[in-house]
VEXDREN-2710 file (C-alpha; in Angstrom, 1 decimal):
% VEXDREN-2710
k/r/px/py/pz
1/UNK/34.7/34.6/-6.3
2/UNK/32.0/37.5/-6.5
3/UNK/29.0/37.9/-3.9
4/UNK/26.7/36.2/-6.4
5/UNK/28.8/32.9/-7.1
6/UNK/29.1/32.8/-3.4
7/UNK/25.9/33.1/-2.5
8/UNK/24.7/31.1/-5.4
9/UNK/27.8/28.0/-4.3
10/UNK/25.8/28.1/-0.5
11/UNK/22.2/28.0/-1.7
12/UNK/23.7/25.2/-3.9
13/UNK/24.9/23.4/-1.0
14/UNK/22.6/23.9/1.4
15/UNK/19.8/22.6/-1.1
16/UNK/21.9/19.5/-1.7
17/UNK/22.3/18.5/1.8
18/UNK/18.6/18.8/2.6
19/UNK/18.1/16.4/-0.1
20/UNK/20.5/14.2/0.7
21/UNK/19.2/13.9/5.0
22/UNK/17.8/10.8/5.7
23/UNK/15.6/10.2/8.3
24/UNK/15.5/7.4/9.8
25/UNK/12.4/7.2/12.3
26/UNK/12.4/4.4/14.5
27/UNK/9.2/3.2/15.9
28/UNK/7.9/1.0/18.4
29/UNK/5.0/-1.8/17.2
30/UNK/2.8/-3.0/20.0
31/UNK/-0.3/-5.5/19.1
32/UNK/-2.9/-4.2/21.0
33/UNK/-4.9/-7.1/20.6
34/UNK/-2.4/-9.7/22.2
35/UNK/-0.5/-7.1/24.5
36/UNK/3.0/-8.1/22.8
37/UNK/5.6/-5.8/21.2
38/UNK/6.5/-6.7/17.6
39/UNK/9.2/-4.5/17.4
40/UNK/11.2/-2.1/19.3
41/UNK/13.5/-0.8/16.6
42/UNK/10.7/-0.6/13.3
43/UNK/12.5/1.4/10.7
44/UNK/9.9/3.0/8.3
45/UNK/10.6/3.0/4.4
46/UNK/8.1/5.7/3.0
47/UNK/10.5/6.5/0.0
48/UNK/10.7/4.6/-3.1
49/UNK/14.8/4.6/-2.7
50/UNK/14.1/3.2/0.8
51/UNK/10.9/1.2/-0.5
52/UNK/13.1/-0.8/-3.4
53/UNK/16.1/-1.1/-1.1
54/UNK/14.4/-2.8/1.8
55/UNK/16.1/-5.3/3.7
56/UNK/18.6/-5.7/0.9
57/UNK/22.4/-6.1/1.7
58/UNK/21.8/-7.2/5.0
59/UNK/22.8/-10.2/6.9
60/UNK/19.8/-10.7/9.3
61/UNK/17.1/-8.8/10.9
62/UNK/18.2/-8.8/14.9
63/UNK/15.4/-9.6/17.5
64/UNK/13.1/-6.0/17.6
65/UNK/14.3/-4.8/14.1
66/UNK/12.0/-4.6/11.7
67/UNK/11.0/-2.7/8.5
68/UNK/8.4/-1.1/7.5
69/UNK/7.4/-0.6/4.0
70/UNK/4.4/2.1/3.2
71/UNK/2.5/2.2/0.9
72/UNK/3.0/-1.9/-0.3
73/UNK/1.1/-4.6/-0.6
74/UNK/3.8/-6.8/-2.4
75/UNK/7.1/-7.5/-1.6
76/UNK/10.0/-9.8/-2.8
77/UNK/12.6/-11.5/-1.0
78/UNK/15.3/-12.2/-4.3
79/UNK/18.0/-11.5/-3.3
80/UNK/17.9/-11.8/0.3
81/UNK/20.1/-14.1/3.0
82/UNK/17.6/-15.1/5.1
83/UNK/13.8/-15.8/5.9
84/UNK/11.4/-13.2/7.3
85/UNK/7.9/-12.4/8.6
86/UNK/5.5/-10.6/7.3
87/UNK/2.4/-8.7/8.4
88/UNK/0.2/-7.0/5.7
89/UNK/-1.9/-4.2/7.3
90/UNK/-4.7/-2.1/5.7
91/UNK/-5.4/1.8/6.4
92/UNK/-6.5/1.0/10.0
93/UNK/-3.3/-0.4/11.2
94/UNK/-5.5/-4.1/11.3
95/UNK/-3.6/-7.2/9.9
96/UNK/-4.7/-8.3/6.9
97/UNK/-2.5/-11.3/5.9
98/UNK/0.6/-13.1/7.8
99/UNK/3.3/-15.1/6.1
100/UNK/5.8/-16.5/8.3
101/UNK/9.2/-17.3/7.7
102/UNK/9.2/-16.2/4.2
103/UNK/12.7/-18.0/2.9
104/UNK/14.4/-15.9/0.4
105/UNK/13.9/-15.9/-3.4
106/UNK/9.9/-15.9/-3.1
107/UNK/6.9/-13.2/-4.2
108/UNK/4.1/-12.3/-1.3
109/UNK/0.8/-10.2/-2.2
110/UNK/-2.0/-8.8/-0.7
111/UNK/-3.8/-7.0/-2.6
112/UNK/-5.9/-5.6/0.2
113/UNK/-2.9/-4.4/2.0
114/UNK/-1.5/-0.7/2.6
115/UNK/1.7/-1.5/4.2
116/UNK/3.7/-4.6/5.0
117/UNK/5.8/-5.1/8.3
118/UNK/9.2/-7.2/7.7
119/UNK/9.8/-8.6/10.8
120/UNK/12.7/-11.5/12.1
121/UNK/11.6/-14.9/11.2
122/UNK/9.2/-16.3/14.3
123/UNK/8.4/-13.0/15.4
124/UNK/4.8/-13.8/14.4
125/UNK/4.6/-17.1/16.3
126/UNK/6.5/-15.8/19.5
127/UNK/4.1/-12.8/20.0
128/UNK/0.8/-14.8/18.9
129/UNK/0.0/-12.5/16.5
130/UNK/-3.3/-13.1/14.0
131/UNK/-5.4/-11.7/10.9
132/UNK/-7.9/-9.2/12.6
133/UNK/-5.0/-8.2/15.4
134/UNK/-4.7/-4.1/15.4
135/UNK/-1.7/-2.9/15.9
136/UNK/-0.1/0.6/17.0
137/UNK/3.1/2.4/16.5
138/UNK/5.1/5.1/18.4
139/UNK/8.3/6.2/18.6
140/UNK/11.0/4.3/19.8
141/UNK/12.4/6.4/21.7
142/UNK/9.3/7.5/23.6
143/UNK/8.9/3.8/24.7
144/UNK/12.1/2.7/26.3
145/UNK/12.0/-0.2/25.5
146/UNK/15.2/-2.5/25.4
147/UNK/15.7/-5.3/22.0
148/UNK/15.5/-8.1/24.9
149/UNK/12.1/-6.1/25.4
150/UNK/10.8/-6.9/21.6
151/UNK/8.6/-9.9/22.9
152/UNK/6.5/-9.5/25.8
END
């Protein structure tokens, strides 16, 4: 192979690689409002593979998981195993709109909305959370917060 083909082959595969990273940020969501912590494990989907994906193909959303899906102010739940909560939020970070326990094969909208939090099912009712609440993210790891830790 001459100089060219292998530096051509490494730019090649270098650019792939970058494309291919995922990064998975993992974020802490406190309710400032209510002083309770939504979620201690909040994986962001700010992609439109990670946006159409969503909770898809899994089993259940452990206590502190979460997803968070930006921008979106619909979501589906064909396809899915089990129930969820959902909190719509506008630009602010404010709640908009709450559905709980969301059972699979159903539509949500909010056409106010900017992003949409996908939480366990009773995460909403275990932390008291309401329209109006604001809330605010961090990084996870920042916080050291345990998953037993998810509802104050």
């Amino acid at each position: 192979m001459n100089l060219l083909s292998r530096i051509a082959s490494t730019l090649r595969d270098r650019l792939t690689a970058r494309r291919h990273q995922t990064h998975d940020i993992r974020l802490r969501v406190a309710n400032l409002t209510r002083n309770t912590v939504l979620a201690t494990r909040m994986e962001l989907a700010d992609s439109s593979p990670k946006r159409n994906k969503g909770l898809l193909g899994r089993s259940h959303l452990a206590p502190g998981e979460g997803l968070w899906i930006l921008p979106c102010e619909a979501i589906h739940t064909f396809g899915m195993k089990f129930p969820i909560d959902l909190v719509y939020l506008d630009g602010k970070n404010r709640i908009k709109k709450l559905c709980r326990e969301v059972p699979p094969w159903r539509l949500s909208v909010c056409l106010s909305a900017r992003s949409v939090l996908e939480l366990p099912s009773g995460a909403i009712r275990e932390t008291k959370t309401r329209p109006g609440d604001t809330l605010e993210f961090s990084s996870a790891s920042a916080s050291g917060d345990s998953a037993d830790a998810a509802r104050s």
